[in-house]
Backbone as a chain_set.jsonl record, in Angstrom:
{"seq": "XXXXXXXXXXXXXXXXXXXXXXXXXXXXXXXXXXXXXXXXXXXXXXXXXXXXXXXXXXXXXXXXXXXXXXXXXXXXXXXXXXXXXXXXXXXXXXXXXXXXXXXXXXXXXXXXXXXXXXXXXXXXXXXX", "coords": {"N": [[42.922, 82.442, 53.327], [45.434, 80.488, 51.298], [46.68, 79.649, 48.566], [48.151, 77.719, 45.904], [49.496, 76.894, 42.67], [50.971, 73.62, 41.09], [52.245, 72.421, 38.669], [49.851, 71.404, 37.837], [48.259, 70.574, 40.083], [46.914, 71.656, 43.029], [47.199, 73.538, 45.579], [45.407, 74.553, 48.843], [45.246, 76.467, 52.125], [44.098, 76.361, 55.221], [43.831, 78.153, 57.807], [43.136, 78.128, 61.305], [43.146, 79.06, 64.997], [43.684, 77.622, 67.6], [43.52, 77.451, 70.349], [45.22, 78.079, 73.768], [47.005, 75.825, 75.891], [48.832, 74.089, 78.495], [51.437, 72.401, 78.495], [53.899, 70.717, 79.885], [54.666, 72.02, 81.882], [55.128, 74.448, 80.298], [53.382, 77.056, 78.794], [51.666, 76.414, 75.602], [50.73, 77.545, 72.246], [47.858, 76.236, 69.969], [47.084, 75.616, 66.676], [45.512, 75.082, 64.231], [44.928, 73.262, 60.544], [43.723, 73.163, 57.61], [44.102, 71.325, 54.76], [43.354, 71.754, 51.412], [43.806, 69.211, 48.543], [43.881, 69.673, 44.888], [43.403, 67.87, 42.023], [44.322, 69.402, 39.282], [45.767, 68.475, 36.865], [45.814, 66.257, 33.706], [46.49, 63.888, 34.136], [46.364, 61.224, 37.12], [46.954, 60.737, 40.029], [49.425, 60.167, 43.145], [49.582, 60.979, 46.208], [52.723, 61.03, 48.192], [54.66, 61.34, 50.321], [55.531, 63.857, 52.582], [56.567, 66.691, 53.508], [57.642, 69.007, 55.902], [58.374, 72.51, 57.121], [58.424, 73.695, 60.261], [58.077, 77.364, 61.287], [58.385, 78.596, 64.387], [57.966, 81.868, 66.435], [59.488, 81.777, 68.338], [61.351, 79.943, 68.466], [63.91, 77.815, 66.835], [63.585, 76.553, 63.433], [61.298, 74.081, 62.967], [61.605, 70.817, 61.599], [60.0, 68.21, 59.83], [59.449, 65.467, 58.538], [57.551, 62.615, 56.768], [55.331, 59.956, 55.71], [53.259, 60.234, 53.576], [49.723, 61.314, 54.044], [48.432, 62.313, 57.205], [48.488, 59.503, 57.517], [47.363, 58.814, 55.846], [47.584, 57.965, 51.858], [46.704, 59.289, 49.576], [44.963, 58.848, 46.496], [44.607, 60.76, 43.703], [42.188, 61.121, 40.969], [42.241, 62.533, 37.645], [40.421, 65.675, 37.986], [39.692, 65.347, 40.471], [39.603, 65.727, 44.564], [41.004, 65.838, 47.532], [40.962, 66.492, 51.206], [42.397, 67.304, 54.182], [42.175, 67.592, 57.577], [44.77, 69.185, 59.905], [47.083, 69.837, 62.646], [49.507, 71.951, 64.831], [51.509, 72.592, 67.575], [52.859, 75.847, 68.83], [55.67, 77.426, 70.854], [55.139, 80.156, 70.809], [52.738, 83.148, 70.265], [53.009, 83.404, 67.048], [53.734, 82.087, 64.168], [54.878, 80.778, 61.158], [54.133, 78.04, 58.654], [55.124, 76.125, 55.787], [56.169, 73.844, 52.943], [56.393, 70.899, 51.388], [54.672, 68.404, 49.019], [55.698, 65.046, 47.888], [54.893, 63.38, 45.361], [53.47, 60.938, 43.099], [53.1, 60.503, 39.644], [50.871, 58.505, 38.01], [50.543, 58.469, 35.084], [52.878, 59.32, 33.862], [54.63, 57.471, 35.27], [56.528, 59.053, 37.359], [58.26, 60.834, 39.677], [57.649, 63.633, 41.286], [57.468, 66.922, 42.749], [55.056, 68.828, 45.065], [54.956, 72.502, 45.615], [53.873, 73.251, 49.108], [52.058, 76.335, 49.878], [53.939, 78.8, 51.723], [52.086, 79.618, 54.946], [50.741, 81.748, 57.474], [50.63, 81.414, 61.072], [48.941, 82.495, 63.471], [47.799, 83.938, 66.55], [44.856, 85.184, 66.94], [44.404, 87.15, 69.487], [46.94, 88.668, 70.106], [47.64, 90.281, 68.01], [47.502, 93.97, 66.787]], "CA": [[43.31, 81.218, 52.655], [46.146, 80.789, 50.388], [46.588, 78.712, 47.455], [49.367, 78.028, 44.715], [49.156, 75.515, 41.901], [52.326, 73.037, 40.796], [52.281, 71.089, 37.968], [48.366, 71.117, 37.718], [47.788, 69.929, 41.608], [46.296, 73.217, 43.794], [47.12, 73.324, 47.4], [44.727, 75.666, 49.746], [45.504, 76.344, 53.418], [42.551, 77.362, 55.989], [44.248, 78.212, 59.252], [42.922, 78.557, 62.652], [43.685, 79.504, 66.17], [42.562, 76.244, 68.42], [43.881, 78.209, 72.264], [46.61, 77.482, 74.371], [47.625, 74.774, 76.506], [49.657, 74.129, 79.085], [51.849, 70.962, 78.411], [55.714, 70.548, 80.517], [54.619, 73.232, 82.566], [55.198, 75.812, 79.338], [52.623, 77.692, 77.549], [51.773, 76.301, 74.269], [49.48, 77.884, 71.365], [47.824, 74.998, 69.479], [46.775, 75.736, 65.541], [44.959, 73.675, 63.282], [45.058, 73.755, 59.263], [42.966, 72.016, 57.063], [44.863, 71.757, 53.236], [43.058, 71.014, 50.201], [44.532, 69.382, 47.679], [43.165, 69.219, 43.721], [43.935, 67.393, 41.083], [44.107, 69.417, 37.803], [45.884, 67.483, 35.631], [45.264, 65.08, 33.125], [47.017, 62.674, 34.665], [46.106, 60.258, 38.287], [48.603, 61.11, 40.965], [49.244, 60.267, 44.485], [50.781, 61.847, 47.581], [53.848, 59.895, 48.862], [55.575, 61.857, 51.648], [55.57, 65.572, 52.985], [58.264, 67.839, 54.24], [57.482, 70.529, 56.32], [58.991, 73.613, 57.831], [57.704, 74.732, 60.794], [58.511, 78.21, 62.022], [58.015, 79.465, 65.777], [58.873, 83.057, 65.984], [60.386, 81.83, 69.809], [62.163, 78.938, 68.383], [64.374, 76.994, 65.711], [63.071, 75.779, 62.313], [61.347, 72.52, 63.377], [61.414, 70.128, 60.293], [59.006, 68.112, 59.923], [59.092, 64.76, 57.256], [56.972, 61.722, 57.039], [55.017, 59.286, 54.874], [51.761, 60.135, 53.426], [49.296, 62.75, 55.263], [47.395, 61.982, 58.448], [48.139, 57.891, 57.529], [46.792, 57.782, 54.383], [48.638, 58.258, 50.759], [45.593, 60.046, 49.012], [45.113, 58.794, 45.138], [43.638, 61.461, 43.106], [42.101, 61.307, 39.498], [41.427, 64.071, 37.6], [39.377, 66.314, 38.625], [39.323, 65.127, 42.072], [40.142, 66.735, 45.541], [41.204, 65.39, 48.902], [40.843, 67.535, 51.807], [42.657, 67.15, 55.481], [42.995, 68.559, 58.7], [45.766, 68.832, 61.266], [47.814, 70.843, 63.368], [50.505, 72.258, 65.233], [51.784, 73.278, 68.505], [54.627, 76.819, 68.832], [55.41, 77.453, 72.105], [54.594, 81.519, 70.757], [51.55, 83.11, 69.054], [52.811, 83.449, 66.074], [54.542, 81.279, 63.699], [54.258, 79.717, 59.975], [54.323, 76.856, 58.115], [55.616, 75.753, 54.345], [56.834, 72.694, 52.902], [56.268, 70.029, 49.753], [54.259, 66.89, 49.133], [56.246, 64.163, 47.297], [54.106, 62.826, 44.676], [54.037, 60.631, 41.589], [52.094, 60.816, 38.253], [50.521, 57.036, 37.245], [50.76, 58.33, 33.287], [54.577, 58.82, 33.49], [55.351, 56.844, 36.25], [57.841, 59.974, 37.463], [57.803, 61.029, 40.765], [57.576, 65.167, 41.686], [57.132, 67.847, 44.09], [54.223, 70.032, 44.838], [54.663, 72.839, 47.109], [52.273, 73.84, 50.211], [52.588, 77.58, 49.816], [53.697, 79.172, 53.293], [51.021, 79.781, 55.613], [50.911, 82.01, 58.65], [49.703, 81.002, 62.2], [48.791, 84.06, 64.891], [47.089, 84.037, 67.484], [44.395, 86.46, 66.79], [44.384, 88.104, 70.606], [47.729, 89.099, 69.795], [47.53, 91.097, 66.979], [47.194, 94.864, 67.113]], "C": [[44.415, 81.548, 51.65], [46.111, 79.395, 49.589], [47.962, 78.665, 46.451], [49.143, 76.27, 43.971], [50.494, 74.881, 41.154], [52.146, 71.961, 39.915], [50.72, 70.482, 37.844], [47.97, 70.472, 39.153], [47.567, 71.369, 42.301], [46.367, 72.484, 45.157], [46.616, 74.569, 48.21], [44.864, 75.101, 51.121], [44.511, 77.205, 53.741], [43.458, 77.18, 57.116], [43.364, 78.56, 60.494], [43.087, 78.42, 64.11], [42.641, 78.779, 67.171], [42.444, 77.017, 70.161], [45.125, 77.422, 72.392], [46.08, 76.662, 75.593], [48.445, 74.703, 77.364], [50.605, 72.508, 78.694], [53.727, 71.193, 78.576], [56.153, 72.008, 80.876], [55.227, 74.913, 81.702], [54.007, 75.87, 78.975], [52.476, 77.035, 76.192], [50.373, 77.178, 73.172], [49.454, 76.629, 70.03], [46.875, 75.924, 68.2], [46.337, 74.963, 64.577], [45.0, 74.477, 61.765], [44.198, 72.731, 58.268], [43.601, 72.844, 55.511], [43.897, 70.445, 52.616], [43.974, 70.551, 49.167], [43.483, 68.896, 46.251], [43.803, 69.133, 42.504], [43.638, 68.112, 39.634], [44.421, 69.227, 36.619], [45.466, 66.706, 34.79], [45.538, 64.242, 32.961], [46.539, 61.813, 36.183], [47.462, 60.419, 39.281], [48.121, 60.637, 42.33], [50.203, 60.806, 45.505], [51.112, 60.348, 48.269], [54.163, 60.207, 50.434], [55.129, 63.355, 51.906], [56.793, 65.82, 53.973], [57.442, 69.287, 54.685], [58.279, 71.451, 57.029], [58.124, 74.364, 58.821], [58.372, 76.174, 61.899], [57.684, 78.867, 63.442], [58.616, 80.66, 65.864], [59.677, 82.787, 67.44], [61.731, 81.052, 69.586], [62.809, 78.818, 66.905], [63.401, 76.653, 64.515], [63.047, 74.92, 62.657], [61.017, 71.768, 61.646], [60.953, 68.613, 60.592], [58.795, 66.5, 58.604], [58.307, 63.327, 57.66], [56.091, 61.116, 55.821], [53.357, 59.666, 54.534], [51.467, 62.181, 54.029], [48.213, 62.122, 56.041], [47.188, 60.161, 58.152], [47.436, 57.814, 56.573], [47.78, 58.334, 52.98], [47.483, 58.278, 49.706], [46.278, 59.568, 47.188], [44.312, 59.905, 44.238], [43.572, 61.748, 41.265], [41.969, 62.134, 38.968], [40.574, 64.892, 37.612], [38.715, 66.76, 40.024], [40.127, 65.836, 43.094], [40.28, 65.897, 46.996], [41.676, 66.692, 50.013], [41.206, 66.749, 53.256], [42.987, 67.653, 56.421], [44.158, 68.439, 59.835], [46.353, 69.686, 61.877], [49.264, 71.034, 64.18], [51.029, 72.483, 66.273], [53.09, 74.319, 68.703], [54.408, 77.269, 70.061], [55.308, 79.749, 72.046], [52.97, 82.096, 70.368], [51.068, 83.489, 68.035], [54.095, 82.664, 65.382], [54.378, 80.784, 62.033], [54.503, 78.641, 59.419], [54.815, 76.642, 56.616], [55.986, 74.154, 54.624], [56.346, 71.961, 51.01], [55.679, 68.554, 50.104], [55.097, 66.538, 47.98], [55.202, 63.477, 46.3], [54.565, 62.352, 43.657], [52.472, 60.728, 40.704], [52.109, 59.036, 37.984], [51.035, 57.07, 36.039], [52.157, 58.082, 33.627], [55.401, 58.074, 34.331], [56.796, 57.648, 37.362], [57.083, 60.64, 38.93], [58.126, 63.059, 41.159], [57.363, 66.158, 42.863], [56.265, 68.965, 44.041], [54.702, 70.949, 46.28], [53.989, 73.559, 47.714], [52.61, 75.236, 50.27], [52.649, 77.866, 51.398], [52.236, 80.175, 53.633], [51.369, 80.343, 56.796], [50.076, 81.953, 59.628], [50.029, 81.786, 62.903], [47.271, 83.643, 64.85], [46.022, 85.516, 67.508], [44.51, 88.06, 68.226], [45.768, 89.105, 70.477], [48.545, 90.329, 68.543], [47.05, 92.465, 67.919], [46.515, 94.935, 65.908]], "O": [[44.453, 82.671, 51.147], [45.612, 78.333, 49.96], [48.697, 79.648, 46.353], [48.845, 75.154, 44.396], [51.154, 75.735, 40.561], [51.934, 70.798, 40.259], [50.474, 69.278, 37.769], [47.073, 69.643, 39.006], [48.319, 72.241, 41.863], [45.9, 71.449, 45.634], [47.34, 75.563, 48.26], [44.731, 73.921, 51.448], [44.073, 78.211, 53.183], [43.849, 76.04, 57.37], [42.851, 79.671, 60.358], [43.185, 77.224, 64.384], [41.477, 79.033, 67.479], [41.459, 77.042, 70.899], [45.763, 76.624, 71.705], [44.988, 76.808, 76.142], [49.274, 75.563, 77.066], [49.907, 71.495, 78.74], [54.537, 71.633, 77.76], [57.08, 72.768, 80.593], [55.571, 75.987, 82.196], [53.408, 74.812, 78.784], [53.506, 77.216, 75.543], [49.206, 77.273, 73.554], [50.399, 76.206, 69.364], [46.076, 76.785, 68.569], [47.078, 74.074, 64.157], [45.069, 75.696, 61.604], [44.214, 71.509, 58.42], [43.645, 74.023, 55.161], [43.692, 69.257, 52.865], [44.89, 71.298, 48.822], [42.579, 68.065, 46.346], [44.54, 69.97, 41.982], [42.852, 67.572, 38.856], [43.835, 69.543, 35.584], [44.381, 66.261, 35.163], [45.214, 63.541, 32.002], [45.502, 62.45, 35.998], [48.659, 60.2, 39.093], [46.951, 60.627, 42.713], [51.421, 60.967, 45.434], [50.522, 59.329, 48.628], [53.959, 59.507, 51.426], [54.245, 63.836, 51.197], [57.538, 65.277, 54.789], [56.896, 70.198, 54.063], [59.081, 70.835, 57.731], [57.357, 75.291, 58.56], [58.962, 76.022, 62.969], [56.613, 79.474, 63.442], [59.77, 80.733, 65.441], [60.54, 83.623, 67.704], [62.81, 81.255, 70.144], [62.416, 79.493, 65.954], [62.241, 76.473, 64.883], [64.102, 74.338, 62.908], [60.296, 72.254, 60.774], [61.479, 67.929, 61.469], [57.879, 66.634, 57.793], [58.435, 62.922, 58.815], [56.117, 61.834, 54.821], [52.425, 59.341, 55.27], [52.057, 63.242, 54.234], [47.26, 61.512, 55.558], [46.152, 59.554, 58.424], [46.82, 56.775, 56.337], [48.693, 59.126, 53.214], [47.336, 57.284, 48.996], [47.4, 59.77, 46.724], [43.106, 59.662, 44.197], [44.397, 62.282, 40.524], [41.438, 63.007, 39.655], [39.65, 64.52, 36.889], [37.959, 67.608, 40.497], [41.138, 66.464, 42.781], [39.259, 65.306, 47.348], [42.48, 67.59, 49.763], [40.549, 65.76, 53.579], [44.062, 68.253, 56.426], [44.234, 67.441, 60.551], [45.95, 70.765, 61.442], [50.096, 70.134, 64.058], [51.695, 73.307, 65.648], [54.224, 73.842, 68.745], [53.28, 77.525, 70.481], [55.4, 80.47, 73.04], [52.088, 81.251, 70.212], [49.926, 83.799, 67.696], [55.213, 82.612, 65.894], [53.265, 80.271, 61.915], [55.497, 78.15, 59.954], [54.815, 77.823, 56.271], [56.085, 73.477, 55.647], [56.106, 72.494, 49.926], [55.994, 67.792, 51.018], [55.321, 67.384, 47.114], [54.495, 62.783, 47.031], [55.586, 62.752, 43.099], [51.3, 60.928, 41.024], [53.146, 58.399, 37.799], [51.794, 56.19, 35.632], [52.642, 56.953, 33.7], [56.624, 57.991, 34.219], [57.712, 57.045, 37.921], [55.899, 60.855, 39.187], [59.323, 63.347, 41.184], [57.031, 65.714, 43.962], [56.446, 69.919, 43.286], [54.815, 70.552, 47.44], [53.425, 74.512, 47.177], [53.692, 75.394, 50.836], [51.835, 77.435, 52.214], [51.62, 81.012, 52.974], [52.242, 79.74, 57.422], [48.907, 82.297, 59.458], [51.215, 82.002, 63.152], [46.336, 83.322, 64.116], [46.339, 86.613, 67.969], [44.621, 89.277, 68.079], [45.622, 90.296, 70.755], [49.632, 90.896, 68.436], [46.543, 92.46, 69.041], [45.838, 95.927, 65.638]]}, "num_chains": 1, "name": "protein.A"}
């Protein structure tokens, strides 16, 4: 697991290795991630957007932006924690992830950036 904290908000990544796939007659390895996020401020915040970076070690930097996470735009008071899972497909089996949630603060009305510390996805069989 990794973790890093921004502005009093903590983001933890749990990675794991779902199998591969076949999909447009390639190979794919499919990865799931479940990120906590916790509020330790002493302010009320919510996640707006996310930006991600995802690296395939076969391919391009795929980038990655969109509204919210998994369709919802998580409010969190202090103290509190929202927790979600999702995933990935690299057509290798190994690859990682980074990026930033968009968030604002209720108290100051000011909008900020936390970011998801990078995370690496391998395929355990692959490893020596």
């Amino acid at each position: 697991m990794v973790s890093q904290i921004t502005r009093g908000i903590k983001i933890s990544v749990l990675t794991s290795f779902e199998g591969t796939y076949f999909k447009n007659y390639k190979i794919h390895f499919a990865f799931s991630y479940e990120i906590t996020i916790e509020n330790h401020s002493k302010d009320s915040v919510q996640l707006n957007s996310r930006h991600w970076e995802i690296l395939d070690s076969l391919n391009d930097i795929e980038i990655v932006d969109g509204e919210g996470v998994i369709g919802k735009k998580p409010v969190l008071k202090p103290g509190e924690k929202h927790t979600y899972t999702s995933g990935c497909l690299l057509s290798s089996p190994f690859g990682a992830m980074s990026g930033f949630f968009n968030m604002i603060n209720f108290t100051t009305t000011k909008t900020f950036k936390v970011t998801v510390p990078t995370f690496k996805l391998s395929a355990p069989f692959a490893l020596n």
